[in-house]
PDB file of N, CA, C, O and CB in Angstrom:
ATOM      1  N   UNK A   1       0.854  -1.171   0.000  1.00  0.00           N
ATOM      2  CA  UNK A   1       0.000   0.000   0.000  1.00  0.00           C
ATOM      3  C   UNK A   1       0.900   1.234   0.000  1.00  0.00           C
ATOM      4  O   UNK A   1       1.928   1.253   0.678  1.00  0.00           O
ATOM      5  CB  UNK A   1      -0.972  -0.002   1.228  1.00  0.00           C
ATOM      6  N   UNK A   2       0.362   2.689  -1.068  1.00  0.00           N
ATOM      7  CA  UNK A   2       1.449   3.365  -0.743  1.00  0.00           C
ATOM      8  C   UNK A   2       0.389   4.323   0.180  1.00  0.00           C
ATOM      9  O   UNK A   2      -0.826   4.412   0.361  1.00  0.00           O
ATOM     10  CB  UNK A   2       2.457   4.017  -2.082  1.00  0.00           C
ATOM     11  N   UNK A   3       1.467   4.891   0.583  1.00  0.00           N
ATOM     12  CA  UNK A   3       0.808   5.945   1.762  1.00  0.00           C
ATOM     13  C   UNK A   3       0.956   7.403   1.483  1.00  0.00           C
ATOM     14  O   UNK A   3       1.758   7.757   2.347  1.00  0.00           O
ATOM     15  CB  UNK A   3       1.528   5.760   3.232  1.00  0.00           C
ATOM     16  N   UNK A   4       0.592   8.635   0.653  1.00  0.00           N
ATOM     17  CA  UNK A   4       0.965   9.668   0.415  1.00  0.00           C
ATOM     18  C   UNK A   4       0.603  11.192   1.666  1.00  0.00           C
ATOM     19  O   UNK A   4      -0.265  10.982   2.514  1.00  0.00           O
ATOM     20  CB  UNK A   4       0.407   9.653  -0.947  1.00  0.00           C
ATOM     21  N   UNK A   5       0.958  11.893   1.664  1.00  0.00           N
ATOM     22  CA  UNK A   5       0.557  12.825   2.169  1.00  0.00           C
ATOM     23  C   UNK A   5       0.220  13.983   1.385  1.00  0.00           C
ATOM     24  O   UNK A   5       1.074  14.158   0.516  1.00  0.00           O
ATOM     25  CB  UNK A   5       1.279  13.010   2.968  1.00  0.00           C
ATOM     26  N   UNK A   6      -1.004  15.125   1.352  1.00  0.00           N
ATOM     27  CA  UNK A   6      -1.020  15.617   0.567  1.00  0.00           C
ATOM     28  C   UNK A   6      -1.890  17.047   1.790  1.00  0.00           C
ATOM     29  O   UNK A   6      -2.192  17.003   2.982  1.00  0.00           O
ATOM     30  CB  UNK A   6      -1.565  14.714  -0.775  1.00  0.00           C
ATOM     31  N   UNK A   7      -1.999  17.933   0.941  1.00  0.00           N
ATOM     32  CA  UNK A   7      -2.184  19.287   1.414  1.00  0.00           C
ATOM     33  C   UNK A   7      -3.511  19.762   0.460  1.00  0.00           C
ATOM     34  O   UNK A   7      -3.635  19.528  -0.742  1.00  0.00           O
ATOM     35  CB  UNK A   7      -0.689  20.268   1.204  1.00  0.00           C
ATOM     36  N   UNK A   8      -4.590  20.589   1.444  1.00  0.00           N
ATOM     37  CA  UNK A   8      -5.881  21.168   0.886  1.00  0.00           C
ATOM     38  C   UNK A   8      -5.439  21.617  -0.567  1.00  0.00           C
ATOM     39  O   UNK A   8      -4.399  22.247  -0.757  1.00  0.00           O
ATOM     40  CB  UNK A   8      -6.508  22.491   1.842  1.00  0.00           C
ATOM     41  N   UNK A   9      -6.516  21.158  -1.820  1.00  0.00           N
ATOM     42  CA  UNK A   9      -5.842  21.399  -3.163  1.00  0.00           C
ATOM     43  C   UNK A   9      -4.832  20.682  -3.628  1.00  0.00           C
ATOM     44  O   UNK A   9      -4.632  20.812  -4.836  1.00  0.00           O
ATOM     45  CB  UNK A   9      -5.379  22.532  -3.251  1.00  0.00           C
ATOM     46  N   UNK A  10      -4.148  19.983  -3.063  1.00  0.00           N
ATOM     47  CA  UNK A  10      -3.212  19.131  -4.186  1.00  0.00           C
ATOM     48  C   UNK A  10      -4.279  17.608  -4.256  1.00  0.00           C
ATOM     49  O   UNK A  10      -5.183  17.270  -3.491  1.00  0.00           O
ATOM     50  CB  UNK A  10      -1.140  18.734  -3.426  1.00  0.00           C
ATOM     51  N   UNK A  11      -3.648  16.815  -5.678  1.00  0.00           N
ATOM     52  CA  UNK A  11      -3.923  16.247  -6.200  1.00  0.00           C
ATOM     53  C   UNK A  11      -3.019  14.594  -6.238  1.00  0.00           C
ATOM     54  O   UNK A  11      -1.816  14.376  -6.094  1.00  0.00           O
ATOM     55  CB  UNK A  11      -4.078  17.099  -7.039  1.00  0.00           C
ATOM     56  N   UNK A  12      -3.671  14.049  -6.382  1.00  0.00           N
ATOM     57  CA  UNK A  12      -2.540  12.418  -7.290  1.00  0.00           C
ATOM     58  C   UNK A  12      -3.474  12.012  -8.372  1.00  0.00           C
ATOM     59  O   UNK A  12      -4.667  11.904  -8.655  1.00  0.00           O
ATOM     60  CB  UNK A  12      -2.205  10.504  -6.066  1.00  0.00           C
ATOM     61  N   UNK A  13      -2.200  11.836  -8.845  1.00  0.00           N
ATOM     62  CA  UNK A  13      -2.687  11.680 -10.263  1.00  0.00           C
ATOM     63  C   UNK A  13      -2.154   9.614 -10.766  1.00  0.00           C
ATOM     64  O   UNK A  13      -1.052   9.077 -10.883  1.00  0.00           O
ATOM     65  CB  UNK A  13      -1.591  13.292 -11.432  1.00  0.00           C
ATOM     66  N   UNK A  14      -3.437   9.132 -10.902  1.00  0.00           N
ATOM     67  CA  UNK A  14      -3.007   8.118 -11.486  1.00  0.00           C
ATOM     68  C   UNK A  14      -3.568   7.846 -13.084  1.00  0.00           C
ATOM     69  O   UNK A  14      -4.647   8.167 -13.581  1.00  0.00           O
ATOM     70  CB  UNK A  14      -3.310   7.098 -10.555  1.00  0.00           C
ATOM     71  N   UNK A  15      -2.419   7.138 -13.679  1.00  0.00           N
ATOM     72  CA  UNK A  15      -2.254   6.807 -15.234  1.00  0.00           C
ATOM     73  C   UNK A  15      -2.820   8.227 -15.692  1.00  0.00           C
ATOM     74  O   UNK A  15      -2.812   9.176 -14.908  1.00  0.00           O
ATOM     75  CB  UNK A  15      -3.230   5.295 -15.897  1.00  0.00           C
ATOM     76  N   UNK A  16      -3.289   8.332 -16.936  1.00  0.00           N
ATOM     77  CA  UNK A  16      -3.499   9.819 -17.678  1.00  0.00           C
ATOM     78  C   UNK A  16      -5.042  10.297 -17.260  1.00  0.00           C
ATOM     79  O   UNK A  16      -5.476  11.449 -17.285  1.00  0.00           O
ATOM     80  CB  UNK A  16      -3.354   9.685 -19.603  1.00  0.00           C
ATOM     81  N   UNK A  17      -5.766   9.040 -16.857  1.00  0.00           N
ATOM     82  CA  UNK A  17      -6.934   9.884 -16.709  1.00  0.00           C
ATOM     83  C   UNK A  17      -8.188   9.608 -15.260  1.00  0.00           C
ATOM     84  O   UNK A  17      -9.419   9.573 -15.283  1.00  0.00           O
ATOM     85  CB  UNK A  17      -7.656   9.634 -18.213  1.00  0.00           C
ATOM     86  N   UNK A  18      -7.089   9.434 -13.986  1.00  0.00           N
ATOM     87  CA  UNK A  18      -7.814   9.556 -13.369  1.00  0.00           C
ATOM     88  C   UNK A  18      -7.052  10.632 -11.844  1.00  0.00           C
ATOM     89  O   UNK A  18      -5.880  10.400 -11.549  1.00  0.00           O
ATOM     90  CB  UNK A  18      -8.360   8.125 -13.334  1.00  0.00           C
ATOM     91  N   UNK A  19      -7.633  11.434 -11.243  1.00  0.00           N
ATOM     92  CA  UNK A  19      -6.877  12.228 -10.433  1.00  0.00           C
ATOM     93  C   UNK A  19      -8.111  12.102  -8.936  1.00  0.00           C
ATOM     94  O   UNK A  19      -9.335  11.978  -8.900  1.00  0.00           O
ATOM     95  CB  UNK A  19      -6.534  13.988 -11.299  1.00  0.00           C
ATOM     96  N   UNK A  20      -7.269  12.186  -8.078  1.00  0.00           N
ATOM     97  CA  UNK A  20      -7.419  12.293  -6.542  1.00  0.00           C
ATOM     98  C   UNK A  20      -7.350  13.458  -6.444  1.00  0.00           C
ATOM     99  O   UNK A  20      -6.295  13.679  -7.039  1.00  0.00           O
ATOM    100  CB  UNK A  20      -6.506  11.653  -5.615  1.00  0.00           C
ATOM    101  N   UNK A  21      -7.842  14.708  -6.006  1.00  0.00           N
ATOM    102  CA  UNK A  21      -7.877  16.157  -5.413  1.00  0.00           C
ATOM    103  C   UNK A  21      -8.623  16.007  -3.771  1.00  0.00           C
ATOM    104  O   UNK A  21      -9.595  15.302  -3.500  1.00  0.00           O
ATOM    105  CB  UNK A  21      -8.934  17.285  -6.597  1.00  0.00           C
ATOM    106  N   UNK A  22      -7.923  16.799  -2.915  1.00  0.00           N
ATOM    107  CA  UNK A  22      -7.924  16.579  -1.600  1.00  0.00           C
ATOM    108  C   UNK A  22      -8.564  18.038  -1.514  1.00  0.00           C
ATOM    109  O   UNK A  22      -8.233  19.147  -1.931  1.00  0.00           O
ATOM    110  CB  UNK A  22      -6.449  16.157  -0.817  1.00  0.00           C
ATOM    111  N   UNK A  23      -9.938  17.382  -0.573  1.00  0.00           N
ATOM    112  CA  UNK A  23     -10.642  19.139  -0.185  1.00  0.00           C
ATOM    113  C   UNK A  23     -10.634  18.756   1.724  1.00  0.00           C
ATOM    114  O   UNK A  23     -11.150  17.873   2.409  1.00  0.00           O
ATOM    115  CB  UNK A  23     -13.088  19.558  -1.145  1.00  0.00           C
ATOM    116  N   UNK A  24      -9.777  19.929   2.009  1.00  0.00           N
ATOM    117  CA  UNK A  24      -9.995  20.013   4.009  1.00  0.00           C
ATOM    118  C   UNK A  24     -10.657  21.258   4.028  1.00  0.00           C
ATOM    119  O   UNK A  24     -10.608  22.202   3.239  1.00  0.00           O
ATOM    120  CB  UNK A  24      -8.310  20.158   5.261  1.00  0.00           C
ATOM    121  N   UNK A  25     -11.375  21.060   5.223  1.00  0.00           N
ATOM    122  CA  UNK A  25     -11.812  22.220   6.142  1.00  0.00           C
ATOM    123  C   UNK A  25     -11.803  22.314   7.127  1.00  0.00           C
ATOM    124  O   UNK A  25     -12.361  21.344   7.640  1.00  0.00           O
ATOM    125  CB  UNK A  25     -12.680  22.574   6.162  1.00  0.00           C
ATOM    126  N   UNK A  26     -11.272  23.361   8.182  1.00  0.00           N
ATOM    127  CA  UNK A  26     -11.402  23.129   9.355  1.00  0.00           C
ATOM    128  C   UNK A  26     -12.573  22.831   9.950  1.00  0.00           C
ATOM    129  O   UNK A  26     -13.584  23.505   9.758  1.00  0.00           O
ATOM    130  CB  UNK A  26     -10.966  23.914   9.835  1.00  0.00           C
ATOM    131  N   UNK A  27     -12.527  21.617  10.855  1.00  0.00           N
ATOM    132  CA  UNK A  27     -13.379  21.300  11.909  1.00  0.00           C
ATOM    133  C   UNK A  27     -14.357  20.568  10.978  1.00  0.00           C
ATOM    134  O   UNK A  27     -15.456  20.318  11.471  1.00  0.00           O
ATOM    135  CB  UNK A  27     -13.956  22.578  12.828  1.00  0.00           C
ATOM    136  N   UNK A  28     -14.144  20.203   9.771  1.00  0.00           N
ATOM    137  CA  UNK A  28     -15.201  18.868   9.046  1.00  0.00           C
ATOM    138  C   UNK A  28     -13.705  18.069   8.250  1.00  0.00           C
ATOM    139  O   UNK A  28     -12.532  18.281   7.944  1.00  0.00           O
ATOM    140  CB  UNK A  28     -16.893  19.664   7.409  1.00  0.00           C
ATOM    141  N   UNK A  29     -14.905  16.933   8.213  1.00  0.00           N
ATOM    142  CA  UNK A  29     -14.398  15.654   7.654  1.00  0.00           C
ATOM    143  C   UNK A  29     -13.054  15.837   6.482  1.00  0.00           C
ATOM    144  O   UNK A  29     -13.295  16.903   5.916  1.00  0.00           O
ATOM    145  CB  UNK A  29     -15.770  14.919   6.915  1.00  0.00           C
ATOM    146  N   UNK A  30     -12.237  15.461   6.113  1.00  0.00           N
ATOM    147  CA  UNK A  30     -11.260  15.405   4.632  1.00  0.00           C
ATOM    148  C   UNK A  30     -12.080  15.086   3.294  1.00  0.00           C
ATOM    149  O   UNK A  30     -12.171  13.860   3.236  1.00  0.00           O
ATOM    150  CB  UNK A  30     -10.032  14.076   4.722  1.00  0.00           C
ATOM    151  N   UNK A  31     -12.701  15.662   2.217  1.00  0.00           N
ATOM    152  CA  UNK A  31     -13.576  15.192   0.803  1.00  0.00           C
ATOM    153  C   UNK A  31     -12.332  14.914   0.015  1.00  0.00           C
ATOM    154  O   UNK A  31     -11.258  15.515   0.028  1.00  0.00           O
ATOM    155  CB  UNK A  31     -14.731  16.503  -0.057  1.00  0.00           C
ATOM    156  N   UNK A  32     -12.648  14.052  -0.553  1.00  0.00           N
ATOM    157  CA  UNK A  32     -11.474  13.752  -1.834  1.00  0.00           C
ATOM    158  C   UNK A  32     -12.354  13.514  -3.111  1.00  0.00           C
ATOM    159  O   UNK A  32     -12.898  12.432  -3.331  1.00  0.00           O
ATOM    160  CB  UNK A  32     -10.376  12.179  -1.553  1.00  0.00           C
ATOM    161  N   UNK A  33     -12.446  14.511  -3.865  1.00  0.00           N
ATOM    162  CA  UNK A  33     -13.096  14.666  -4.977  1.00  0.00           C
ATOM    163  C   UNK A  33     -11.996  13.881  -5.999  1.00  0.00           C
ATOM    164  O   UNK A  33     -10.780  14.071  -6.002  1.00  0.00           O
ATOM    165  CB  UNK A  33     -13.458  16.278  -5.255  1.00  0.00           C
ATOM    166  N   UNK A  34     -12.806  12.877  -6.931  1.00  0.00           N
ATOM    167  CA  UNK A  34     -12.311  11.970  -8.031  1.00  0.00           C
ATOM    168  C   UNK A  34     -12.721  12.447  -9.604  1.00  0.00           C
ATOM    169  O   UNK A  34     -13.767  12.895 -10.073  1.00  0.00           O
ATOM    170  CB  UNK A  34     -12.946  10.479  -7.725  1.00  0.00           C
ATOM    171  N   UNK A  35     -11.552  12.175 -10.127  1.00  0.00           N
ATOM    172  CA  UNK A  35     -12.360  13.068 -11.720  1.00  0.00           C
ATOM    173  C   UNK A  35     -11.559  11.663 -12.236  1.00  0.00           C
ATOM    174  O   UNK A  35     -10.443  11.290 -11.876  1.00  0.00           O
ATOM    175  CB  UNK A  35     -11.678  15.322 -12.589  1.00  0.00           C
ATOM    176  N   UNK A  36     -12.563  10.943 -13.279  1.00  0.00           N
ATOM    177  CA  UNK A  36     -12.239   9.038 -13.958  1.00  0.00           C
ATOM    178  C   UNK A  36     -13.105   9.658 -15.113  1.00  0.00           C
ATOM    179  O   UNK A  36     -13.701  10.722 -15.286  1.00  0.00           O
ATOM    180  CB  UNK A  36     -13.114   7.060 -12.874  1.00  0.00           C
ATOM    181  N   UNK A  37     -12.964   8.861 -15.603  1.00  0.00           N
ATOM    182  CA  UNK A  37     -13.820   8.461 -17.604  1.00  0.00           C
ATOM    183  C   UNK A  37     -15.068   8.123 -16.922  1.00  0.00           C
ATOM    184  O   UNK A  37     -14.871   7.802 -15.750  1.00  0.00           O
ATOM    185  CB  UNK A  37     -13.078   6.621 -18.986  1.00  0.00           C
ATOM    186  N   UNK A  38     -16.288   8.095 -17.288  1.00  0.00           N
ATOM    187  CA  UNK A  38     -17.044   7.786 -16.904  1.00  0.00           C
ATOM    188  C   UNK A  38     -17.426   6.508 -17.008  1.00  0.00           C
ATOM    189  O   UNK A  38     -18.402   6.154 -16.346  1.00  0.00           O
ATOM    190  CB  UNK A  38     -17.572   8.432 -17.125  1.00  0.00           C
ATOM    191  N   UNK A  39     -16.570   5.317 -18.064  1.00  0.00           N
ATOM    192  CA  UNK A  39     -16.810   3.918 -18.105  1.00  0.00           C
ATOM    193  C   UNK A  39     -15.842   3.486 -16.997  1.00  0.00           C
ATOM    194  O   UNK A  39     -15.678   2.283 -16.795  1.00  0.00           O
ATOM    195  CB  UNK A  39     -16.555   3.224 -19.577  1.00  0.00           C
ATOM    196  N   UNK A  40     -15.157   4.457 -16.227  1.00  0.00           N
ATOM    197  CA  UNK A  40     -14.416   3.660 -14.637  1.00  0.00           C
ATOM    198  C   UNK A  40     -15.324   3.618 -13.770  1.00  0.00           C
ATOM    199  O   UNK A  40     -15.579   4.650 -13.149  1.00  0.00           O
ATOM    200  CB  UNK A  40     -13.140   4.444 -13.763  1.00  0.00           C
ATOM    201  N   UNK A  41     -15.918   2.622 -13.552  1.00  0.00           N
ATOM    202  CA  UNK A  41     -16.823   2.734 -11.787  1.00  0.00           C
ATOM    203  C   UNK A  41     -15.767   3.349 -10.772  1.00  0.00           C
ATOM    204  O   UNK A  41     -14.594   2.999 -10.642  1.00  0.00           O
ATOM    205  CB  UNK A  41     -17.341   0.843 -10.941  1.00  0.00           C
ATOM    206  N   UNK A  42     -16.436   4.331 -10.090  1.00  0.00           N
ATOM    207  CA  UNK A  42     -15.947   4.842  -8.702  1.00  0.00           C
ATOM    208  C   UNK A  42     -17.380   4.967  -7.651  1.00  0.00           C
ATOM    209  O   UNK A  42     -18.407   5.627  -7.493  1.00  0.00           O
ATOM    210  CB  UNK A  42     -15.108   6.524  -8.945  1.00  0.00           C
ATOM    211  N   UNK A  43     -16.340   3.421  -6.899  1.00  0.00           N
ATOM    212  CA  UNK A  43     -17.496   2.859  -5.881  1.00  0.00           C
ATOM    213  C   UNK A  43     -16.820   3.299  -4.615  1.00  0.00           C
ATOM    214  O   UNK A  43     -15.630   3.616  -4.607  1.00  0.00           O
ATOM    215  CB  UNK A  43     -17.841   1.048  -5.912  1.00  0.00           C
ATOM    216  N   UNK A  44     -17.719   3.324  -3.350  1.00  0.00           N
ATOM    217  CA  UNK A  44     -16.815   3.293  -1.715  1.00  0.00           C
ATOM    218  C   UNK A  44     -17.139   2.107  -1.944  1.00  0.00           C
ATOM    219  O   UNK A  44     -17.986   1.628  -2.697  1.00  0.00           O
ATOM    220  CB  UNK A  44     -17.260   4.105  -0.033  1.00  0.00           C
ATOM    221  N   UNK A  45     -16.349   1.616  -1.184  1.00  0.00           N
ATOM    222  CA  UNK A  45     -15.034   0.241  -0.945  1.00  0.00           C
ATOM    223  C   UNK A  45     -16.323  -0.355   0.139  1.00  0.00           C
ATOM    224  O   UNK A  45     -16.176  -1.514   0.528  1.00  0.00           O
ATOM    225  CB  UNK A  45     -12.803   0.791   0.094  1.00  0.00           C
ATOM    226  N   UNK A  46     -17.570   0.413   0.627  1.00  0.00           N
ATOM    227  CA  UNK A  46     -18.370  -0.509   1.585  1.00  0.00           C
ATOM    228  C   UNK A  46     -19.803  -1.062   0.287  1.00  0.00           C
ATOM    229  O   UNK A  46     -20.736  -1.825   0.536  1.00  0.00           O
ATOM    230  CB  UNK A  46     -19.056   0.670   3.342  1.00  0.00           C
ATOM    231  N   UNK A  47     -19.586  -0.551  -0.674  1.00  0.00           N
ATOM    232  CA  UNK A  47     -20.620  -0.919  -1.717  1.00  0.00           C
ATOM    233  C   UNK A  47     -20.164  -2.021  -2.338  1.00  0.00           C
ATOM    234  O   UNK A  47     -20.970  -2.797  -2.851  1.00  0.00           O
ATOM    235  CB  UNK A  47     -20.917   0.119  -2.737  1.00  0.00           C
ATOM    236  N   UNK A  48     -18.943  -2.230  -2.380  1.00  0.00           N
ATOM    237  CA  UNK A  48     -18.439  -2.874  -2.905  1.00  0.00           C
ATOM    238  C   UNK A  48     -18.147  -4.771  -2.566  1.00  0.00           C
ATOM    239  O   UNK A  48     -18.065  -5.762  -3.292  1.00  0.00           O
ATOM    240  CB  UNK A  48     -17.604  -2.025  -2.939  1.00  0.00           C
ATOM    241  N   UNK A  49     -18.055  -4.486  -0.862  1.00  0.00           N
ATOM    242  CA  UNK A  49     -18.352  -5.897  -0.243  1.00  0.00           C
ATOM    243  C   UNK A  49     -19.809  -6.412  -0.227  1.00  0.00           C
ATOM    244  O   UNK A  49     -20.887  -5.818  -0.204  1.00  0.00           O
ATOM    245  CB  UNK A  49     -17.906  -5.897   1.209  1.00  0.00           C
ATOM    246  N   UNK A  50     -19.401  -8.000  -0.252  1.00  0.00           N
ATOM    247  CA  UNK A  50     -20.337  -8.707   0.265  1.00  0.00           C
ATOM    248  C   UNK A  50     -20.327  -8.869   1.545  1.00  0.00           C
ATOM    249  O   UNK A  50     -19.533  -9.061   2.466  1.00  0.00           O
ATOM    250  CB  UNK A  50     -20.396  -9.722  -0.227  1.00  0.00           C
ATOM    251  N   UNK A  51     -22.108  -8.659   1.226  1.00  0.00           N
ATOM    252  CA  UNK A  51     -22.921  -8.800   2.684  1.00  0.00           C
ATOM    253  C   UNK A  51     -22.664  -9.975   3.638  1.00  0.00           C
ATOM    254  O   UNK A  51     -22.648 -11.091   3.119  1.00  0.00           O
ATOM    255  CB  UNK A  51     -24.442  -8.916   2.419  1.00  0.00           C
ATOM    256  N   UNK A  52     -22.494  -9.895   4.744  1.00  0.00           N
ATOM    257  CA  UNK A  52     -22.188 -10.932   5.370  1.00  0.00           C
ATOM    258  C   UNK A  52     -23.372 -11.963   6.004  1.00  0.00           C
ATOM    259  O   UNK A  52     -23.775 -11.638   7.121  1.00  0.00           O
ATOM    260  CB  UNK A  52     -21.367 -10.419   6.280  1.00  0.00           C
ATOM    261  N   UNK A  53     -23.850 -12.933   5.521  1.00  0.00           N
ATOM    262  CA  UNK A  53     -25.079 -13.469   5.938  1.00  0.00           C
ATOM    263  C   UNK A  53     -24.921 -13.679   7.794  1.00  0.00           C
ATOM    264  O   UNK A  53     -23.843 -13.786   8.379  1.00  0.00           O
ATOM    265  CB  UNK A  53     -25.335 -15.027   4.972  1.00  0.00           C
ATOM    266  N   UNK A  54     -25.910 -13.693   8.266  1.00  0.00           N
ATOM    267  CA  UNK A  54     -25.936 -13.587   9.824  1.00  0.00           C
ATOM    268  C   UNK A  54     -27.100 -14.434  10.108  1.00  0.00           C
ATOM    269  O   UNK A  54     -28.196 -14.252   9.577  1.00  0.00           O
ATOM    270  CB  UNK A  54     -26.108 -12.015  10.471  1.00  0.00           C
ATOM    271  N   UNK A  55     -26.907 -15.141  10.752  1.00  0.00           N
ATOM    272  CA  UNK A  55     -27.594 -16.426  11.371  1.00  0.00           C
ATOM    273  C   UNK A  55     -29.278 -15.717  12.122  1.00  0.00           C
ATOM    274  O   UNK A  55     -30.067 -16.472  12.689  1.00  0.00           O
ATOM    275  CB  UNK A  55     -26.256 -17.233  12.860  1.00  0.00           C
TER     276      UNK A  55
END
C-alpha cells in the first residue's frame, strides 16, 4: 500500500486519466473529490463488499 501525504488542493494523479484532489476544512471531515472516464466505476469500498449473511 502506498501511503501519500497531501495538502488542501493538491492532487494524485493516477495513469493519464484519473486524479485524486484533496478538499480540508477546518473542523469537518477530509472530501477527496475523483475526476475518472465515466466507463471507470468509482465505488466506496463498503458498496463494494459482500454482505455478510448472519444467522
Amino acid at each position: 500500500m502506498l501511503v501519500l501525504k497531501r495538502q488542501d488542493g493538491e492532487a494524485i494523479q493516477i495513469n493519464d486519466n484519473i486524479k485524486l484532489i484533496v478538499h480540508v476544512q477546518p473542523g469537518q471531515k477530509i472530501k477527496i473529490a475523483v475526476s475518472a472516464p465515466k466507463d471507470i466505476p468509482v465505488l466506496r469500498q463498503e458498496l463494494t463488499e459482500q454482505p455478510v449473511n448472519q444467522p
